[in-house]
The first five atom37 places (N, CA, C, CB, O) and aatype in JSON, in Angstrom:
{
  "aatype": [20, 20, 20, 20, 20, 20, 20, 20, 20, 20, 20, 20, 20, 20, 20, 20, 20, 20, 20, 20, 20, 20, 20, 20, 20, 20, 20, 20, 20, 20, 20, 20, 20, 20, 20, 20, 20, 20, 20, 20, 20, 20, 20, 20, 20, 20, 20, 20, 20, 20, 20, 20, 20, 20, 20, 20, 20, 20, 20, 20, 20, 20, 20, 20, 20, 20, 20, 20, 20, 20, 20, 20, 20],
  "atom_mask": [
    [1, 1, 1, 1, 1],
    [1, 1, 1, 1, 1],
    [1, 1, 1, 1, 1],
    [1, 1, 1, 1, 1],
    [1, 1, 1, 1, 1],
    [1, 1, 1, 1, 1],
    [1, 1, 1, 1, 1],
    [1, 1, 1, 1, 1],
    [1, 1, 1, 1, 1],
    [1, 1, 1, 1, 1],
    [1, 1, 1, 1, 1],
    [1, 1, 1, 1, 1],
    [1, 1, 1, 1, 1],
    [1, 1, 1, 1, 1],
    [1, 1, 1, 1, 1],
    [1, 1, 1, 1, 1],
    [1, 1, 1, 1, 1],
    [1, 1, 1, 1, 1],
    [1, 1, 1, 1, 1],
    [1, 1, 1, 1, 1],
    [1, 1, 1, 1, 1],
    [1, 1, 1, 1, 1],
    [1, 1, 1, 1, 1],
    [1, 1, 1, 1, 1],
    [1, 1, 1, 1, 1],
    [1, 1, 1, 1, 1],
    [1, 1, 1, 1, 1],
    [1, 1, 1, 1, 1],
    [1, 1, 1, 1, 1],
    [1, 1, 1, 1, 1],
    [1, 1, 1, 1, 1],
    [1, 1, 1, 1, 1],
    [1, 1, 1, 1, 1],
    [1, 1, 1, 1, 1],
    [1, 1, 1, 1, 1],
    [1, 1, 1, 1, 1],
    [1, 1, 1, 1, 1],
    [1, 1, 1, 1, 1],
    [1, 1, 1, 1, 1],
    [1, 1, 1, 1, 1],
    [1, 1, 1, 1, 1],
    [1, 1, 1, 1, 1],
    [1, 1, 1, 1, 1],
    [1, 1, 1, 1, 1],
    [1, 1, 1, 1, 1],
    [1, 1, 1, 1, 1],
    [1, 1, 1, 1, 1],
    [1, 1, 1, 1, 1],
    [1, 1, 1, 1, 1],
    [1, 1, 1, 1, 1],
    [1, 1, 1, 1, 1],
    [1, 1, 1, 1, 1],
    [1, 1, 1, 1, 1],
    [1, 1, 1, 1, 1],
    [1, 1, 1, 1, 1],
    [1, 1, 1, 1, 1],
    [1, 1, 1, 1, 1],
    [1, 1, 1, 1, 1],
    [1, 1, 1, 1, 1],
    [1, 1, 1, 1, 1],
    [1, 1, 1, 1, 1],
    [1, 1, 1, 1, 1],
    [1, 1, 1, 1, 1],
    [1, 1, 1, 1, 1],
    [1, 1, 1, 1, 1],
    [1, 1, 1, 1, 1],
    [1, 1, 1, 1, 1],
    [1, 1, 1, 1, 1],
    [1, 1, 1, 1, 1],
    [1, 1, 1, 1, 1],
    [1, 1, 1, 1, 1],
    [1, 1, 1, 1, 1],
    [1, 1, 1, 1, 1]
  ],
  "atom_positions": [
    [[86.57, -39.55, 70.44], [85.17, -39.94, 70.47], [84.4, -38.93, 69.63], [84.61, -40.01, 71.94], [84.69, -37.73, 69.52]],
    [[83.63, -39.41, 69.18], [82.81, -38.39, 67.72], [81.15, -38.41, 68.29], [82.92, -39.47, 65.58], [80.1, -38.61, 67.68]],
    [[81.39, -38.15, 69.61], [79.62, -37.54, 69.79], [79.86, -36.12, 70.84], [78.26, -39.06, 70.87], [80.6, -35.94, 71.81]],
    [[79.05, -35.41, 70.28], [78.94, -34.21, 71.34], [79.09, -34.27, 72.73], [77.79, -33.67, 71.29], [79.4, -35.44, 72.93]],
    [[79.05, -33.71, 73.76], [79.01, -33.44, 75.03], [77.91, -33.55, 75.1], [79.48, -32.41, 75.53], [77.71, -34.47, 75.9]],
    [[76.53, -32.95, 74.55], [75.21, -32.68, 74.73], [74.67, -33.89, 74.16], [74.72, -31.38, 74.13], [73.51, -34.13, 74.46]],
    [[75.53, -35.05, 73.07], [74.74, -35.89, 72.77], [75.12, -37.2, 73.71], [74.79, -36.01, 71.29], [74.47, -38.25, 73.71]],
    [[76.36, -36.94, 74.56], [76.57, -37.9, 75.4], [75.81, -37.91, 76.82], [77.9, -37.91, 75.54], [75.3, -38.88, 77.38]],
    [[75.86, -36.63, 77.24], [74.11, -36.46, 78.55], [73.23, -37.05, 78.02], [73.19, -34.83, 78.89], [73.08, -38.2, 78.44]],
    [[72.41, -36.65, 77.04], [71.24, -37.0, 76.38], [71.2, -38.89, 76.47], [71.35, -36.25, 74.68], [70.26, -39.59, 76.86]],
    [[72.56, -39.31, 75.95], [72.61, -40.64, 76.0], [72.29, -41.2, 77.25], [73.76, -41.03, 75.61], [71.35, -41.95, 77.48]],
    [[73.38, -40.69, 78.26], [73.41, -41.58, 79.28], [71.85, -41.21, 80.06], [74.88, -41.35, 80.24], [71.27, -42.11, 80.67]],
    [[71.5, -40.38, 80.01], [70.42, -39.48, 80.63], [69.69, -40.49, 80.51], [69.9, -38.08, 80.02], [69.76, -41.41, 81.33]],
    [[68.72, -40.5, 79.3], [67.6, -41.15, 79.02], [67.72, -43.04, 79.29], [67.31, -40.66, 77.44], [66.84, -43.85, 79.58]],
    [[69.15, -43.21, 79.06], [68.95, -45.19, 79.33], [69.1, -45.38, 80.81], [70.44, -46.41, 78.5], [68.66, -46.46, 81.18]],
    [[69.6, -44.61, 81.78], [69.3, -44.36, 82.82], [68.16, -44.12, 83.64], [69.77, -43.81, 82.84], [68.01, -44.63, 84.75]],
    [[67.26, -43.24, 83.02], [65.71, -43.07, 83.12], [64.91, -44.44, 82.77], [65.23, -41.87, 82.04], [63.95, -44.85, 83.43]],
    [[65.3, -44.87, 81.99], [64.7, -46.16, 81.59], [65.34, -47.91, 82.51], [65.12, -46.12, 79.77], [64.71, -48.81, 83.07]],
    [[66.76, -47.72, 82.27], [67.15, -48.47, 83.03], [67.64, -48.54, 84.36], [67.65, -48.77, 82.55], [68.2, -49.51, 84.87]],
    [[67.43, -47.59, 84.82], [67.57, -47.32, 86.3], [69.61, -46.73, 86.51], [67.02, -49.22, 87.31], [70.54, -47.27, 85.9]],
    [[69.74, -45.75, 87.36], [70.97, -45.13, 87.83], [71.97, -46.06, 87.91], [70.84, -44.49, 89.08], [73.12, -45.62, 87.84]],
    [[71.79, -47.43, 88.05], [73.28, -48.45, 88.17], [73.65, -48.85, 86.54], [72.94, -50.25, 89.25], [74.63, -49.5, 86.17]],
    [[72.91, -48.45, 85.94], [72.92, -48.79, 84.15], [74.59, -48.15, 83.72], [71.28, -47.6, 83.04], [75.03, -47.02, 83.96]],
    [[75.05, -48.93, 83.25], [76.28, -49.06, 82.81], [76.41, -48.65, 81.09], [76.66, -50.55, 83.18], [76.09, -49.57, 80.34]],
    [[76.85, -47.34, 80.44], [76.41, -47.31, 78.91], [77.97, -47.11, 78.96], [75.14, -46.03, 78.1], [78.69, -46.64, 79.84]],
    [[78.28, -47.71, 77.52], [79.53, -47.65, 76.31], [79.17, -47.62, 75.31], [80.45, -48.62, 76.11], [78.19, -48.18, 74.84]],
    [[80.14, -46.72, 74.67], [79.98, -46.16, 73.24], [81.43, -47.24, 72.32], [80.29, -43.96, 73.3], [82.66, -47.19, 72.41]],
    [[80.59, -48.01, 71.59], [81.79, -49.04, 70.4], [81.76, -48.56, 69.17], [81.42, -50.78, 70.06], [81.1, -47.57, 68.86]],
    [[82.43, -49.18, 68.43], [81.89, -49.43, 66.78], [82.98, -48.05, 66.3], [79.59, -49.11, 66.39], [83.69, -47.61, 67.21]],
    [[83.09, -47.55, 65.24], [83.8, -46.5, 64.37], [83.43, -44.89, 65.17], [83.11, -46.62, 62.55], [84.17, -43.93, 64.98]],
    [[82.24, -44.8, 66.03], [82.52, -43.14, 67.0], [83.74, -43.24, 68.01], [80.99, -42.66, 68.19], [84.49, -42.33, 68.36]],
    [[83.75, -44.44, 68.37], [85.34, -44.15, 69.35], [86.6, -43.48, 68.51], [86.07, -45.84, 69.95], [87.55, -42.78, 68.87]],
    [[86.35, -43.81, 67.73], [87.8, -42.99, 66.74], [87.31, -42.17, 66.34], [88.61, -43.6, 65.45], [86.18, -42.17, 65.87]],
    [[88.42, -40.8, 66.48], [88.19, -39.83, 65.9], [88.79, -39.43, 64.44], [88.43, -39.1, 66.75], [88.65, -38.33, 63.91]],
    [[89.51, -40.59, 63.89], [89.99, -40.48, 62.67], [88.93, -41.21, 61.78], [91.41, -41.02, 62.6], [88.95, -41.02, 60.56]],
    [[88.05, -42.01, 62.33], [86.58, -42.68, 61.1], [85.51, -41.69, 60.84], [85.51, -44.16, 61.81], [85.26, -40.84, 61.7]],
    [[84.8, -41.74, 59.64], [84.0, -40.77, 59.37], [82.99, -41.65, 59.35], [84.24, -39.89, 58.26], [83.03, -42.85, 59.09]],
    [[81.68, -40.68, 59.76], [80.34, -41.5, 59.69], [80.07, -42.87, 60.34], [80.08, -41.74, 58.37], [80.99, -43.37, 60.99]],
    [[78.96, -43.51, 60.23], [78.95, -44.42, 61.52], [77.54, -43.74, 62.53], [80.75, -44.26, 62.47], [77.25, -42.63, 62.98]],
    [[77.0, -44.95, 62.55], [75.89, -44.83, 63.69], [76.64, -44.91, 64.89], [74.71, -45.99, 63.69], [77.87, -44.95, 64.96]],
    [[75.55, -44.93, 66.16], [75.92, -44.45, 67.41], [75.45, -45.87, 67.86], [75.22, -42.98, 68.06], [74.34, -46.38, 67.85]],
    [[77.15, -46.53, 68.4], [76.63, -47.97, 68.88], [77.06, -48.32, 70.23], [77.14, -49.13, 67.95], [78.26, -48.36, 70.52]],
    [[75.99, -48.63, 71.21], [75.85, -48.37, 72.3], [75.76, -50.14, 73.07], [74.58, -47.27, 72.35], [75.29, -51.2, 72.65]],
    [[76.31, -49.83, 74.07], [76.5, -51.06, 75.17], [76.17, -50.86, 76.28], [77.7, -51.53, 75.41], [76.94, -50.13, 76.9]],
    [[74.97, -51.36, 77.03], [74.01, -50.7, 78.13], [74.26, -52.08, 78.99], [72.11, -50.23, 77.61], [73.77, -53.13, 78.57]],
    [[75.21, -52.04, 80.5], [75.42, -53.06, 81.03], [74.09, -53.06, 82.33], [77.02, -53.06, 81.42], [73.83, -51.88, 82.58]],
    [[73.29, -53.94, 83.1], [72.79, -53.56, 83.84], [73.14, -54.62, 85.34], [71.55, -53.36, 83.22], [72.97, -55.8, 85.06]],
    [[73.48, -54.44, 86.51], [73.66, -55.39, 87.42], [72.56, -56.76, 87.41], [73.62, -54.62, 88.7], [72.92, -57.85, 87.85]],
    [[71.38, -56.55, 86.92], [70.05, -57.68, 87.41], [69.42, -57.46, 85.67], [68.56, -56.91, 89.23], [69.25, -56.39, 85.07]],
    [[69.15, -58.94, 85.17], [68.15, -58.79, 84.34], [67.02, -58.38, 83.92], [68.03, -59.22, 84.23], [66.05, -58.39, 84.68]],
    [[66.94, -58.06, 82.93], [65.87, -56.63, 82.44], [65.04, -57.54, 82.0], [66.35, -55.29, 81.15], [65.26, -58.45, 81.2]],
    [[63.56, -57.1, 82.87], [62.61, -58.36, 82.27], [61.93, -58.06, 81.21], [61.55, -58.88, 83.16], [60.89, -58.72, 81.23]],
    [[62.01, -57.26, 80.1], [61.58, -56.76, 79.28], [62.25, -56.15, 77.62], [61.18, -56.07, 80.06], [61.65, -55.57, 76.71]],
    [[63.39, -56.49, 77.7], [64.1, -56.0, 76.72], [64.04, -55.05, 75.4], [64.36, -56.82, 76.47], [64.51, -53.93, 75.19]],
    [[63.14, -56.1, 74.44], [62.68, -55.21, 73.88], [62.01, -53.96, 74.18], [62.22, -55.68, 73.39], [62.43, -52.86, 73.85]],
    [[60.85, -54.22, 74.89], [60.22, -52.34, 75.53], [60.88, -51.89, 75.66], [59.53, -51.82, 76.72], [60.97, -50.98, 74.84]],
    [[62.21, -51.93, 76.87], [63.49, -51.12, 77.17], [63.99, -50.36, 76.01], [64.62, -52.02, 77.64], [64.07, -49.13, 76.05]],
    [[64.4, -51.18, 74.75], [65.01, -50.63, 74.02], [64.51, -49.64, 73.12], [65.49, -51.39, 73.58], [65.09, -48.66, 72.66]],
    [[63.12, -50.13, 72.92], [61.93, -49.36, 72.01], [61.65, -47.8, 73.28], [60.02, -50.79, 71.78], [61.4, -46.75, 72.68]],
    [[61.67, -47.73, 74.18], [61.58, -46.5, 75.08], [63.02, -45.63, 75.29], [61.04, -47.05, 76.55], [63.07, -44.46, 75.66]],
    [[64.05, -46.41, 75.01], [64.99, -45.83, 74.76], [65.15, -44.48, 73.65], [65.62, -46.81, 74.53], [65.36, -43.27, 73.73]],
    [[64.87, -45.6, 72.5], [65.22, -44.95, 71.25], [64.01, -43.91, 71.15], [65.35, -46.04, 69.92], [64.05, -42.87, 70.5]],
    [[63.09, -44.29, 71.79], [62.25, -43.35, 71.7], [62.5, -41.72, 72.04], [61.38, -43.85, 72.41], [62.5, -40.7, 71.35]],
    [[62.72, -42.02, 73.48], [63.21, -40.81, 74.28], [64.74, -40.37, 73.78], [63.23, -41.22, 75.96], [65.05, -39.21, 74.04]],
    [[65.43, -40.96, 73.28], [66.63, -40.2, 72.4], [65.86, -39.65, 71.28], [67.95, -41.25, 71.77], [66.11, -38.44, 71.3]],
    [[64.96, -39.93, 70.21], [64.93, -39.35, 68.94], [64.15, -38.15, 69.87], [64.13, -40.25, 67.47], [64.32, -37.07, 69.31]],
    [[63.7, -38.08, 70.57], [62.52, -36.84, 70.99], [63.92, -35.94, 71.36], [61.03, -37.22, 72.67], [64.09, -34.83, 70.87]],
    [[64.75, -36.45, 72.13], [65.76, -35.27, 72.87], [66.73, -34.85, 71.78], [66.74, -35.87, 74.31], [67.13, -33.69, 71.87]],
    [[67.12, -35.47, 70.92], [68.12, -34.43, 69.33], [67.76, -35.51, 68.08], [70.64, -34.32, 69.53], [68.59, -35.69, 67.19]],
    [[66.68, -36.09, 68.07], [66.22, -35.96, 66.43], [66.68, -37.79, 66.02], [67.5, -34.35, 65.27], [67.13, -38.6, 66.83]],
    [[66.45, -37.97, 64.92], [66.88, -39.37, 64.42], [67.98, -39.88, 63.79], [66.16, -39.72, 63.7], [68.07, -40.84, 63.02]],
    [[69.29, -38.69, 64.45], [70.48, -39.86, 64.5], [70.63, -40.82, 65.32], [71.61, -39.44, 64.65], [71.42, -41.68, 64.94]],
    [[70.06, -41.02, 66.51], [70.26, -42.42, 67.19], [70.37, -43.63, 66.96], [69.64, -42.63, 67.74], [70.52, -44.42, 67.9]]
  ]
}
């Protein structure tokens, strides 16, 4: 896996804050391998009950990640 320790708290941290403690996050796409270079950070946020809001969710997400380590998210 090709994200920090500190950038994987940060992850789960903040969609948790937003989507509440039963929020389910996975990391897909080319960071699961550690033999691919480069590659955004692509994320799978499961939640038990529908999110009545989606977009906001996601826009407060990304928000609160770029504030906690910057605009690789």
């Amino acid at each position: 896996m090709r994200i920090t320790e500190q950038q994987r708290t940060h992850i789960v941290t903040k969609i948790k804050e937003v989507m509440g403690d039963d929020a389910q996050v996975m990391l897909f796409g080319s960071r699961v391998s550690d033999l691919a270079k480069g590659g955004d950070i692509d994320l799978l946020v499961k939640t038990p009950s529908p999110i009545k809001d989606p977009a906001q969710s996601l826009m407060r997400i990304e928000a609160k990640l770029i504030l906690a380590q910057g605009d690789q998210i």
